[in-house]
Backbone as CSV, one residue per row, in Angstrom:
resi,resn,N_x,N_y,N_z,CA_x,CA_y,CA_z,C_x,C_y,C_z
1,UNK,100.086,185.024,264.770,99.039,184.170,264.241,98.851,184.392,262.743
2,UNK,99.024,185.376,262.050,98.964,186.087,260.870,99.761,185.490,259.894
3,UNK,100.927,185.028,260.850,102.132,184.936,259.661,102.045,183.379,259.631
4,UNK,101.421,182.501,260.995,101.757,181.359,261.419,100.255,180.799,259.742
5,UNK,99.393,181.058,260.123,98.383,180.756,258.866,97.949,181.540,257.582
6,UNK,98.683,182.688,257.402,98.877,183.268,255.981,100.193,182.079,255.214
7,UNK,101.449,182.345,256.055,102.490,181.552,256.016,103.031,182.693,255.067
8,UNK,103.378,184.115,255.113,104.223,184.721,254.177,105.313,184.949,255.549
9,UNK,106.113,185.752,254.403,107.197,185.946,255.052,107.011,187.503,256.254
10,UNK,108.186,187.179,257.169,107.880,188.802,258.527,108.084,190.016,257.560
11,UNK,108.640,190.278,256.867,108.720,191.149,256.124,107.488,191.617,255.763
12,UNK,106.282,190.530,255.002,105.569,190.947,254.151,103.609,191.077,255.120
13,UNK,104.480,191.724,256.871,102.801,191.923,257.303,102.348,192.824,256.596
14,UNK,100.958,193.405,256.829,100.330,193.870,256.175,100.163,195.048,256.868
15,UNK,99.873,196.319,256.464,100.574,197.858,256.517,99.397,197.978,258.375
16,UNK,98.552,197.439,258.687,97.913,197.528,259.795,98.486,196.850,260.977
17,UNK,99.222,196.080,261.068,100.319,196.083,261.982,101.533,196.732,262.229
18,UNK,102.056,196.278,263.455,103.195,197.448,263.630,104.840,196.861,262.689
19,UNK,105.597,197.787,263.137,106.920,196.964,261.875,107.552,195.373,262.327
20,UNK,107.772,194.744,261.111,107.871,193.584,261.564,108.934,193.352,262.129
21,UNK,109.638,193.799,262.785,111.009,193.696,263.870,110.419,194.006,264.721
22,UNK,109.480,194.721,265.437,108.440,194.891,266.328,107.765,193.416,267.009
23,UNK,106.741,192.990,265.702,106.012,191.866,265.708,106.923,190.445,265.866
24,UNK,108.159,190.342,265.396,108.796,188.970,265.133,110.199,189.364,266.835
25,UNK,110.200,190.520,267.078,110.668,190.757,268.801,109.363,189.916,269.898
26,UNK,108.584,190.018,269.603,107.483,189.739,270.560,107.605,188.206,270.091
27,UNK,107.590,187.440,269.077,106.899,186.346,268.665,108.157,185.169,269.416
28,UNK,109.540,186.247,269.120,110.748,185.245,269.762,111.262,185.727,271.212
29,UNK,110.584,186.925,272.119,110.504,186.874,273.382,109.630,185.665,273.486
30,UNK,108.355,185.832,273.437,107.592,184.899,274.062,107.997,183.072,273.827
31,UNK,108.425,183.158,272.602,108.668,182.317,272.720,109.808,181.685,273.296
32,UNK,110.765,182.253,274.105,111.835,182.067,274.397,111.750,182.160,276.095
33,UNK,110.579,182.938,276.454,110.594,182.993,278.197,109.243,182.197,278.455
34,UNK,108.688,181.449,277.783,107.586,180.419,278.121,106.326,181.111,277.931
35,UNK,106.009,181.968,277.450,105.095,183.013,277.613,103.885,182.255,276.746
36,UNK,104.561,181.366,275.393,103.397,180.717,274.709,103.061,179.755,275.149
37,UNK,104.214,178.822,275.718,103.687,177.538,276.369,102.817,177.713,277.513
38,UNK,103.348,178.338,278.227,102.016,178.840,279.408,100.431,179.187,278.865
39,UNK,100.203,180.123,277.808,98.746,180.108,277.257,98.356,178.780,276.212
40,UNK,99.108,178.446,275.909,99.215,177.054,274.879,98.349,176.172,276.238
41,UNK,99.308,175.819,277.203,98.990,175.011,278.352,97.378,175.451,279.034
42,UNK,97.478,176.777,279.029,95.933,176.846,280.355,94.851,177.202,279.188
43,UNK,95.099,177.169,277.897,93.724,176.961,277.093,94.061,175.427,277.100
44,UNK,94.802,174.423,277.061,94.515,173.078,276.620,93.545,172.639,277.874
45,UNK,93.921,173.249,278.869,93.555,172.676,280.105,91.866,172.821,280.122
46,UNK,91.424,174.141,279.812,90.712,174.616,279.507,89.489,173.929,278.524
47,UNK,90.254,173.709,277.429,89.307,172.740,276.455,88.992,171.476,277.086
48,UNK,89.882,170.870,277.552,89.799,169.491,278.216,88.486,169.391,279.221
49,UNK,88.478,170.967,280.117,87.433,170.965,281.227,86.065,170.872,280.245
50,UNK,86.248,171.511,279.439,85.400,172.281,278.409,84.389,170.067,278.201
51,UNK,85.210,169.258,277.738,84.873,168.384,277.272,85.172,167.147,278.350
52,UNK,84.565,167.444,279.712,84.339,166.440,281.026,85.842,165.873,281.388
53,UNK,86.876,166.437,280.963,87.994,165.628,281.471,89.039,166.578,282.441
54,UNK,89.731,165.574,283.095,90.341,166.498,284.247,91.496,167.454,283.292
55,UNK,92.222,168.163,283.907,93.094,169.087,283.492,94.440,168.736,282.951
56,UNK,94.899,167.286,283.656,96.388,166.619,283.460,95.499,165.123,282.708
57,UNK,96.114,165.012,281.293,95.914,164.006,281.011,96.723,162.315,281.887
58,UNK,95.905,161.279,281.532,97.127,159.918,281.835,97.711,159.300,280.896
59,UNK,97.309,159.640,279.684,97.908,158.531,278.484,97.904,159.330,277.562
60,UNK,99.009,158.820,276.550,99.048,160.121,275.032,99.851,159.688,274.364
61,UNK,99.443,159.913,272.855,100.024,158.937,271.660,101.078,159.857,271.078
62,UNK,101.883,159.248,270.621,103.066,159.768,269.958,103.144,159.103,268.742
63,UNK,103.844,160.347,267.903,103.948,160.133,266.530,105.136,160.993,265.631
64,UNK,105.486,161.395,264.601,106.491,161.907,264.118,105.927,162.538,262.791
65,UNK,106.453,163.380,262.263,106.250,163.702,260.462,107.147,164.364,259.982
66,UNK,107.693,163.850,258.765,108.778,164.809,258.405,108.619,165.756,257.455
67,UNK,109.127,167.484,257.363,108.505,168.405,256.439,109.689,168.807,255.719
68,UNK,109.380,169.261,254.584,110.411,169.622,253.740,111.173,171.471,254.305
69,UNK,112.097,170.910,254.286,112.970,172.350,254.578,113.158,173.396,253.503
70,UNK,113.059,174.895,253.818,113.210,175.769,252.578,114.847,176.315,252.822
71,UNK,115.069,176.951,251.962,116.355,177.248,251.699,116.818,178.352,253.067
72,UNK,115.616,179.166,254.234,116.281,179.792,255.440,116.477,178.559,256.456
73,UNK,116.417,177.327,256.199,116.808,176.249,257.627,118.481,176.037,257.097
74,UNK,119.278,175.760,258.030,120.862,175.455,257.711,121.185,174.277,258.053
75,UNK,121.700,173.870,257.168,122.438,172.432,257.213,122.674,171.844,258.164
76,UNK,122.997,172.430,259.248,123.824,171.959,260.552,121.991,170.830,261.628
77,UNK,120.557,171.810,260.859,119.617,171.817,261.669,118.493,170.757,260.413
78,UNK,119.347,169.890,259.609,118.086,169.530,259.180,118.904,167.967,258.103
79,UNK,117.899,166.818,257.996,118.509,165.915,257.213,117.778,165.533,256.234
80,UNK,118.367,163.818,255.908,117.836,163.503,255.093,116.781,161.780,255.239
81,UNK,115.876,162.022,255.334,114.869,160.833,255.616,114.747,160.081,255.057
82,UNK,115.490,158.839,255.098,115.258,158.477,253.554,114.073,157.495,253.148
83,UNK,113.386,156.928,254.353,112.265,156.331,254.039,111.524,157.026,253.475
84,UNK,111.005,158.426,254.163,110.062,159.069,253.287,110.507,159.748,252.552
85,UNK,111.668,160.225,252.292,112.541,160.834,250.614,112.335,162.258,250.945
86,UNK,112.178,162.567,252.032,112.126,164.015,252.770,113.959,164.487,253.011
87,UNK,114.078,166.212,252.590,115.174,166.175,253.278,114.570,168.040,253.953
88,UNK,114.980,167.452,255.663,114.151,168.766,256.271,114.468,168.147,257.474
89,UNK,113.539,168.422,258.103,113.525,168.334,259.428,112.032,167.480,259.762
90,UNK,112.134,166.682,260.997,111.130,166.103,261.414,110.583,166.691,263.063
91,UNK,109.169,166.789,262.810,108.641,167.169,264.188,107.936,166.088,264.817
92,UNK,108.314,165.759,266.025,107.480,164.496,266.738,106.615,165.277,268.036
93,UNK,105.751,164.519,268.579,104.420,165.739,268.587,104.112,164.408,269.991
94,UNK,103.497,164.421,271.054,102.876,163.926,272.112,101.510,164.461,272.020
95,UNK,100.472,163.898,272.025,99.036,164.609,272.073,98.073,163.589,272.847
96,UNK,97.354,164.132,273.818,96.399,163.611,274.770,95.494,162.809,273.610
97,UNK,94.134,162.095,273.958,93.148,161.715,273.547,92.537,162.429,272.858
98,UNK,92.141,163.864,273.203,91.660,164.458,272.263,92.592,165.177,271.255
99,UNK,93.379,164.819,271.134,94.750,165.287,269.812,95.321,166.331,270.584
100,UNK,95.329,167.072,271.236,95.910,168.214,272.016,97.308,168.048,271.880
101,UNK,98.070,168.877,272.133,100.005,168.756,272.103,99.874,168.938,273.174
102,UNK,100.919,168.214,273.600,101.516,167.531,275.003,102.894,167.892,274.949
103,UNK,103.321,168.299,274.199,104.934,168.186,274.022,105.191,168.044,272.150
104,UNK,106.295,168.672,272.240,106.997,168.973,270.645,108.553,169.000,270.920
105,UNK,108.934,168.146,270.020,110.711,168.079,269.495,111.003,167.691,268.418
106,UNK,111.666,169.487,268.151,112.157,169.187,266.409,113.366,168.832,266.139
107,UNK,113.747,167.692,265.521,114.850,167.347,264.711,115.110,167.630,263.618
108,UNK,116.477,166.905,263.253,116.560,166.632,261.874,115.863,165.263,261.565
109,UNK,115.435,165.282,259.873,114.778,164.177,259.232,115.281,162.819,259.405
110,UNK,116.883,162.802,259.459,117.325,162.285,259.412,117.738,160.918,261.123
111,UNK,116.846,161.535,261.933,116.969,161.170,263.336,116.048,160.228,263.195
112,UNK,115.972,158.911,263.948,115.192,157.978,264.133,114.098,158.688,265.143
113,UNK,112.734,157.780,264.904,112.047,157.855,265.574,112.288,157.769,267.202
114,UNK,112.720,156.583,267.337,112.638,156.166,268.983,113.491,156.978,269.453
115,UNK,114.821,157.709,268.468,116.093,158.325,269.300,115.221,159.319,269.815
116,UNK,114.697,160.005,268.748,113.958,161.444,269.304,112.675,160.904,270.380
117,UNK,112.452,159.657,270.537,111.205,159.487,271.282,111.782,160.256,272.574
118,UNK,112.731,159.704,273.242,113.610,160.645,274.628,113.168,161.360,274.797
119,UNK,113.846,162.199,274.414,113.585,163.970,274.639,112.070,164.104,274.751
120,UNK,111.508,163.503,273.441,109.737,163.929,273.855,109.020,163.321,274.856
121,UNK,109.786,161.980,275.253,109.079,161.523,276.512,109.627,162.271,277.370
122,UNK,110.478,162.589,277.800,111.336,163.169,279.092,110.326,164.774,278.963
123,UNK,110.582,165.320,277.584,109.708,166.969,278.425,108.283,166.655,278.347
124,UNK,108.035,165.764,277.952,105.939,164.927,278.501,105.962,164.993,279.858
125,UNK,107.050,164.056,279.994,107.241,163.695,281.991,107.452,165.107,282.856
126,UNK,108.139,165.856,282.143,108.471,167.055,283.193,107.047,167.740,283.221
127,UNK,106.498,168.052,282.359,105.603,168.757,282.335,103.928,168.612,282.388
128,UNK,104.037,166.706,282.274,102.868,165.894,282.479,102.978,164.778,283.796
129,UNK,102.798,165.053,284.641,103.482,163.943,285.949,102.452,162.898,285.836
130,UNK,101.146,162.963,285.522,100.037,161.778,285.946,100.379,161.105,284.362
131,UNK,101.001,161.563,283.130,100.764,160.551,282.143,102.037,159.174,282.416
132,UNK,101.208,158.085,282.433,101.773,156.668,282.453,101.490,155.535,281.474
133,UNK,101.018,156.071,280.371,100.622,155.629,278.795,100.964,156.119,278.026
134,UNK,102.011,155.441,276.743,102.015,156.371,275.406,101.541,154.514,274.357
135,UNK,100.927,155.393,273.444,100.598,154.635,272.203,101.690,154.968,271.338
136,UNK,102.124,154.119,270.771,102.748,154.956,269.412,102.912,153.165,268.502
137,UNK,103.539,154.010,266.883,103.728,152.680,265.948,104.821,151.493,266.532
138,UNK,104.628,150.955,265.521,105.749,149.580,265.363,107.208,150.640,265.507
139,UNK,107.144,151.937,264.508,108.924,152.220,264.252,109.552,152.250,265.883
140,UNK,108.805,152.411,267.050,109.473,152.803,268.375,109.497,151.502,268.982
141,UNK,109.764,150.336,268.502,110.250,149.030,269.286,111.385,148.959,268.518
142,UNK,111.764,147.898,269.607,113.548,147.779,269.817,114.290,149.097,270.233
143,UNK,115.378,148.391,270.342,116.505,149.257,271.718,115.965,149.401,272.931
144,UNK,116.279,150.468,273.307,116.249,150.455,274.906,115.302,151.390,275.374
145,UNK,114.170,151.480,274.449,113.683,152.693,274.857,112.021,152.667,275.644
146,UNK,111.760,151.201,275.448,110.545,150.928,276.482,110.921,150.278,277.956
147,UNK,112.547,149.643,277.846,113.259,150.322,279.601,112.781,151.439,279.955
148,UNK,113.510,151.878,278.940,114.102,153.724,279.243,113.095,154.748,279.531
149,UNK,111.707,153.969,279.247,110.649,154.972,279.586,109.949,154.502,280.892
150,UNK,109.974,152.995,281.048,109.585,152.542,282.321,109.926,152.926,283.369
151,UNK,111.361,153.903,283.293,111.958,154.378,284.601,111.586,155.432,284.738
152,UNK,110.566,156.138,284.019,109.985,157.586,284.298,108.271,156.862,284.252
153,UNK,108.451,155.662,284.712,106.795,155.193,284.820,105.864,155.338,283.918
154,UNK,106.328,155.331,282.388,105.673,155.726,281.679,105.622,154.040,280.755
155,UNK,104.353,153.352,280.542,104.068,151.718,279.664,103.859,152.439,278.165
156,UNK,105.093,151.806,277.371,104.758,152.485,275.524,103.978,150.841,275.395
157,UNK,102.814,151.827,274.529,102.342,150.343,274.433,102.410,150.401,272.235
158,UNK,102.830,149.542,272.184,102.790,148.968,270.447,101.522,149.299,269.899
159,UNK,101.066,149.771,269.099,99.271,149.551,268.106,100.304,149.159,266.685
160,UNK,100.626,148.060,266.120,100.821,148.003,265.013,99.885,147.347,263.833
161,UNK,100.239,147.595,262.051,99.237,147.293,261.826,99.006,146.399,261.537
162,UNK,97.996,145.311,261.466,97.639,143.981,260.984,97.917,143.494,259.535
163,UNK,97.740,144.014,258.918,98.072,144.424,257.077,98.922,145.217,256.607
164,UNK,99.978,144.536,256.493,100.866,146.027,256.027,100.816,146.715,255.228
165,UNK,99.816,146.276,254.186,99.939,146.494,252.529,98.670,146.853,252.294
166,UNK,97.705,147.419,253.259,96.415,147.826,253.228,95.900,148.835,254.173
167,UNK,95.127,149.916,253.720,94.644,150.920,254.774,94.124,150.528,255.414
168,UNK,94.109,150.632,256.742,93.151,150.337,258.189,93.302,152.091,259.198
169,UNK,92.639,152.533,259.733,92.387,153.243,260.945,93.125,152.505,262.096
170,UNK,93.872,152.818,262.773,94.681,151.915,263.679,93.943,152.887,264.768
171,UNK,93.321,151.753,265.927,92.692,152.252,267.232,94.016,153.629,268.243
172,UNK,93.570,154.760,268.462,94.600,155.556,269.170,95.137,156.564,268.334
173,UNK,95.721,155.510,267.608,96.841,156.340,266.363,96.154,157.376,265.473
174,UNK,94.887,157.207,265.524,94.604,158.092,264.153,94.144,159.748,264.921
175,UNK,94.120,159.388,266.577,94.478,160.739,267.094,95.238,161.690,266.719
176,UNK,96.446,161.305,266.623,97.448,161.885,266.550,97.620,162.493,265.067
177,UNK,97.235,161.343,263.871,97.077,162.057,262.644,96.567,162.835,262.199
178,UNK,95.454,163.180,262.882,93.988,163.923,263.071,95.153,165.390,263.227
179,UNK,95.819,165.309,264.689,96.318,166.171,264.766,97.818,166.905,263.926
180,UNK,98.699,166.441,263.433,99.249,166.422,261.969,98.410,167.182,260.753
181,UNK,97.133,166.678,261.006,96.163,167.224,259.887,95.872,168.821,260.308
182,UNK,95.034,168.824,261.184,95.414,170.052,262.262,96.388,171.376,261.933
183,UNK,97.164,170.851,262.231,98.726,171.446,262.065,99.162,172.227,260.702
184,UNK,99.108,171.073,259.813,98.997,171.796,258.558,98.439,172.623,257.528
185,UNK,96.687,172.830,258.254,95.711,174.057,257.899,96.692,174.930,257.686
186,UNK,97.795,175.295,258.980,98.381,176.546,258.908,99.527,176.506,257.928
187,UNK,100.013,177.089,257.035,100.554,177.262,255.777,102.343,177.637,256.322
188,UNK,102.394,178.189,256.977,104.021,178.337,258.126,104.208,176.667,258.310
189,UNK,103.307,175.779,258.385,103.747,174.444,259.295,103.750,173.329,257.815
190,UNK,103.231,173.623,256.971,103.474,172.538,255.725,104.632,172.588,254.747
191,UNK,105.881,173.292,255.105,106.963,173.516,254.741,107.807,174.161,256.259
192,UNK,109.241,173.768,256.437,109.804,174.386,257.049,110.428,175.381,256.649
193,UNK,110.054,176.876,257.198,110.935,178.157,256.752,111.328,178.699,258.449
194,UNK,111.917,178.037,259.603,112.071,178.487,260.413,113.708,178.501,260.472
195,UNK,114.371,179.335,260.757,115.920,179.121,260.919,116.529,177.924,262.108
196,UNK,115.629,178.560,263.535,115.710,178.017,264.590,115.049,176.534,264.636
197,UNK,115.191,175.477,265.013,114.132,174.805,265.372,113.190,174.663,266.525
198,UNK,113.218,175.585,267.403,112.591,176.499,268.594,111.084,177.176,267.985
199,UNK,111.765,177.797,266.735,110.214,178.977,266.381,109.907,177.853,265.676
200,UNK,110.023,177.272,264.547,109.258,175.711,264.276,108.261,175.132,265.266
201,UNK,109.037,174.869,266.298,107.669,174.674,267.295,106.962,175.216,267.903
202,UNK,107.455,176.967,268.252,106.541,177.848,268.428,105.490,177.796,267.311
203,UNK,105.726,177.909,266.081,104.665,177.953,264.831,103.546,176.312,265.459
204,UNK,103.618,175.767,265.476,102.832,174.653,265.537,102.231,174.816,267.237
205,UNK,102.532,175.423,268.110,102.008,175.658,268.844,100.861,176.606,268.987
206,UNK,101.584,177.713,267.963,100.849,179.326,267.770,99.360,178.062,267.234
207,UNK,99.458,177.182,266.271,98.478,176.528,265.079,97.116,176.044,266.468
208,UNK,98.015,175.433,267.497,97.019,174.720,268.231,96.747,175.353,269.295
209,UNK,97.138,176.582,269.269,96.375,178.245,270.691,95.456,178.449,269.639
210,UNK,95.240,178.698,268.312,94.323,179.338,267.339,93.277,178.454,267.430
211,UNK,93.622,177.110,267.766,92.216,176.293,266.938,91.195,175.588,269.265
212,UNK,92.207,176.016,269.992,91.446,175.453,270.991,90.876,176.926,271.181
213,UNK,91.462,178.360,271.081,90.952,179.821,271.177,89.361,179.619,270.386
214,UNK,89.302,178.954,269.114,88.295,178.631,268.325,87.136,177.725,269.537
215,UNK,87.619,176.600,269.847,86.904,175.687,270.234,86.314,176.280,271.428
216,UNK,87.112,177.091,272.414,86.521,178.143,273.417,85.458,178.856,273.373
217,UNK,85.498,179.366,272.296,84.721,180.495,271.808,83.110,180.400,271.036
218,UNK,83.618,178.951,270.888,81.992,178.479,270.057,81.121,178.154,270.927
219,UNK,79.634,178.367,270.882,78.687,178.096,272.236,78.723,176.159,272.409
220,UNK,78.448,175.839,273.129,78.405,174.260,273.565,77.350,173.931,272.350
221,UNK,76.257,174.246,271.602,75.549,173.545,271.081,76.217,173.432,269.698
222,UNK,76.935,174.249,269.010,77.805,174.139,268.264,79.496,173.710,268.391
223,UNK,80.117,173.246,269.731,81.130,172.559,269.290,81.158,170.883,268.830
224,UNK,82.575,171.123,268.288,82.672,169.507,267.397,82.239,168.255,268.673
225,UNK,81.712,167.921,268.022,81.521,166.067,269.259,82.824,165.477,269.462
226,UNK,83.968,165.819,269.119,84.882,165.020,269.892,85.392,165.770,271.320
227,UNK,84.905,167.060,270.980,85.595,167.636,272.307,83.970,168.154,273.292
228,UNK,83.202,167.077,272.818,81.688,166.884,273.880,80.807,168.358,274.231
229,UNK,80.935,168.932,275.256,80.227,170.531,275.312,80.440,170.373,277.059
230,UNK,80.145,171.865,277.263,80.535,172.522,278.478,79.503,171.356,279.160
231,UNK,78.090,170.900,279.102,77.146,169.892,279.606,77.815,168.787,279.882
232,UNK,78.290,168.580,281.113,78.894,167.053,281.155,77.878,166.170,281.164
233,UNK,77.116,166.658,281.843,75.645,165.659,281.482,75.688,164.823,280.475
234,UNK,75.405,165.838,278.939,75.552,165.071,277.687,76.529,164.459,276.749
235,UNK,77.966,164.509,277.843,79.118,164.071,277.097,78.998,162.411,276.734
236,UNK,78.186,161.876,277.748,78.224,160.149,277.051,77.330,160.527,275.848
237,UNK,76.238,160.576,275.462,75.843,161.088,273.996,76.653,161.441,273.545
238,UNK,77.369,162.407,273.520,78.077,162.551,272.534,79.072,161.943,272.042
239,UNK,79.631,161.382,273.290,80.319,160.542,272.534,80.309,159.253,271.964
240,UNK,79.157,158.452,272.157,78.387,157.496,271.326,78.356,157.762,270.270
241,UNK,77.970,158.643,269.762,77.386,159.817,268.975,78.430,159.110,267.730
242,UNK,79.553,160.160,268.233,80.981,160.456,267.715,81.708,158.815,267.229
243,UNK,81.669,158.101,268.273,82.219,156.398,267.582,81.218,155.973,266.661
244,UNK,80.264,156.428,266.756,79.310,155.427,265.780,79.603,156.258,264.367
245,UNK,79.937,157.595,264.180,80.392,158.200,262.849,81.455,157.886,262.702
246,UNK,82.239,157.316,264.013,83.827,157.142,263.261,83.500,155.888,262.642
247,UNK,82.770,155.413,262.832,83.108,153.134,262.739,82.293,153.418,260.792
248,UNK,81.424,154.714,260.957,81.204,154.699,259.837,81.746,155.250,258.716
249,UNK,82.254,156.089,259.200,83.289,156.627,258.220,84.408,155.752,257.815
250,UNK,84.952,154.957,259.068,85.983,154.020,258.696,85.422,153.045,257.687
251,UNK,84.801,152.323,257.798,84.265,151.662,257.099,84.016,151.610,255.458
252,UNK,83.563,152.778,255.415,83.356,153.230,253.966,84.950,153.670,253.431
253,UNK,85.387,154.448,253.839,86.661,154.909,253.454,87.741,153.593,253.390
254,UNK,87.990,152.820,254.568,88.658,151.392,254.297,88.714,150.858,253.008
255,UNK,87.023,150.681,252.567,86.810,149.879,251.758,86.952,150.656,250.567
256,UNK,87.280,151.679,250.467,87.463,153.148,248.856,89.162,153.085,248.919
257,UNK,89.756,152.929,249.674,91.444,153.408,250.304,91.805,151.751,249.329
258,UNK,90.826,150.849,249.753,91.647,149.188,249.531,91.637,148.681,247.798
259,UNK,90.576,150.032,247.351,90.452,149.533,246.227,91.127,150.625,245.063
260,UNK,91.689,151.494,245.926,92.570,152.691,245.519,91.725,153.979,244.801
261,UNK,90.485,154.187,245.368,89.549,154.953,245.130,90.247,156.361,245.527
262,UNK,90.327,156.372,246.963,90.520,157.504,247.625,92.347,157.612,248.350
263,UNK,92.705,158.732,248.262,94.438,159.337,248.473,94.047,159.650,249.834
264,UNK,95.125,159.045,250.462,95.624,159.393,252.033,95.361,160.690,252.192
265,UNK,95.547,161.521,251.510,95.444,162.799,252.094,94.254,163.293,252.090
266,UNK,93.194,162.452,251.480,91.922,162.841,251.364,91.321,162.515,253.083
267,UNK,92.044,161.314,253.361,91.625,161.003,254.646,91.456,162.018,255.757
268,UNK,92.977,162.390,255.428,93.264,163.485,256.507,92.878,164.746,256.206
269,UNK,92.162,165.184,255.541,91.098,165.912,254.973,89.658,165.834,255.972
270,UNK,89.757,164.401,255.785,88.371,164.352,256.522,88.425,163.997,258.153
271,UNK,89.589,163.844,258.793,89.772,164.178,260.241,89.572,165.328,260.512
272,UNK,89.986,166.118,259.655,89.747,167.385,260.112,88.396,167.741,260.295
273,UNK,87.398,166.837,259.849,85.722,167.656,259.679,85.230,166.731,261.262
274,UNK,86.067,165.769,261.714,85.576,164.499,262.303,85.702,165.474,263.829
């Protein structure tokens, strides 16, 4: 967790831990015999109870981002993007309603969206049996891949945007950005320095055990309103609550984004407080 949100290098823990061939043995056992995905999994489950919803989500948005690679990723494990002028590797991410990871597959940059959609739908399906909804953009139409998901019973449904040439909040989608935003608090995940693309997604996993461990831990009268409180009672409040700050926040920000007031990244700045 140390290294995943300091983001220095294993070499450089700090003299109160044990040696870092010690610490980075443990970080690539576990991650290699399921040991994180299993606590990754029964805290998500966990938060979910936490905020009135059953344990197995049904629907979950998909999305992609591509990060710049540092000089320990190897050629063989990373490309070149050229829409977004990235050359690295891209992580595409499955996340329930409340942004949660559902599933992670890292590529190269250079991989289309929908190719890599596969793999992330297929280990969703293995490991999510009740989800039969994914949201995702415009880039995942055409080819064969809303067949190709129908035969694992899974409907991709399109949210594209109305304006191409103007900021909007797209209904669903901005889950997922929310979670992207998320992700990158931790300083390991806003550059790629992983050799493997395995511990890459261990790191972004380690990011989202830290922040639901957080959400656990806070009493119900202080957690965030999107993930409601242990009171199911008061989860419709809250979440009234919660759309009526989003419609307002959208709103204002739309209209600052259209007139080139405010930088995208300011946005995703402010998912994070949402």
């Amino acid at each position: 967790m140390y290294v995943d949100r300091a983001g220095c290098a294993w070499r450089y823990l700090p003299a109160g831990f044990p040696p870092w061939r010690t610490v980075y043995g443990y970080f690539a056992a576990w991650r290699d015999d399921g040991t994180l995905a299993r606590l990754h999994d029964g805290l998500r489950a966990q938060v979910r109870a936490g905020a009135g919803r059953d344990a197995e989500p049904a629907a979950a948005v998909i999305d992609s981002q591509p990060v710049r690679a540092a000089d320990t990723v190897p050629r063989t494990t990373r490309g070149w993007d050229n829409a977004k002028k990235v050359n690295g590797r891209k992580r595409h991410i499955a996340v329930d309603a409340l942004g949660l990871v559902l599933a992670v597959v890292i590529t190269a940059a250079s991989v289309q969206d929908r190719d890599a959609a596969r793999p992330l739908l297929w280990n969703m399906h293995r490991a999510h049996r009740r989800v039969r909804l994914a949201w995702a953009d415009a880039v995942y139409t055409g080819g064969r891949l809303t067949s190709w998901a129908a035969a694992l019973k899974i409907t991709i449904e399109i949210i594209a945007k109305r304006q191409q040439h103007a900021f909007e909040v797209l209904p669903r989608r901005w889950v997922v950005e929310r979670t992207f935003a998320w992700i990158s608090k931790h300083r390991r995940t806003v550059r790629d320095y992983e050799t493997l693309p395995a511990s890459h997604e261990a790191m972004i996993l380690w990011a989202m055990t830290v922040l639901m461990a957080r959400r656990l831990a806070q009493p119900a009268h202080l957690s965030n309103a999107h993930l409601a409180c242990s009171n199911t009672n008061n989860a419709p409040q809250h979440r009234s609550l919660m759309r009526d700050t989003v419609k307002l926040i959208t709103a204002r920000f739309t209209e600052h984004v259209n007139n080139g007031k405010v930088l995208i990244s300011q946005y995703y700045a402010l998912c994070l407080k949402c």
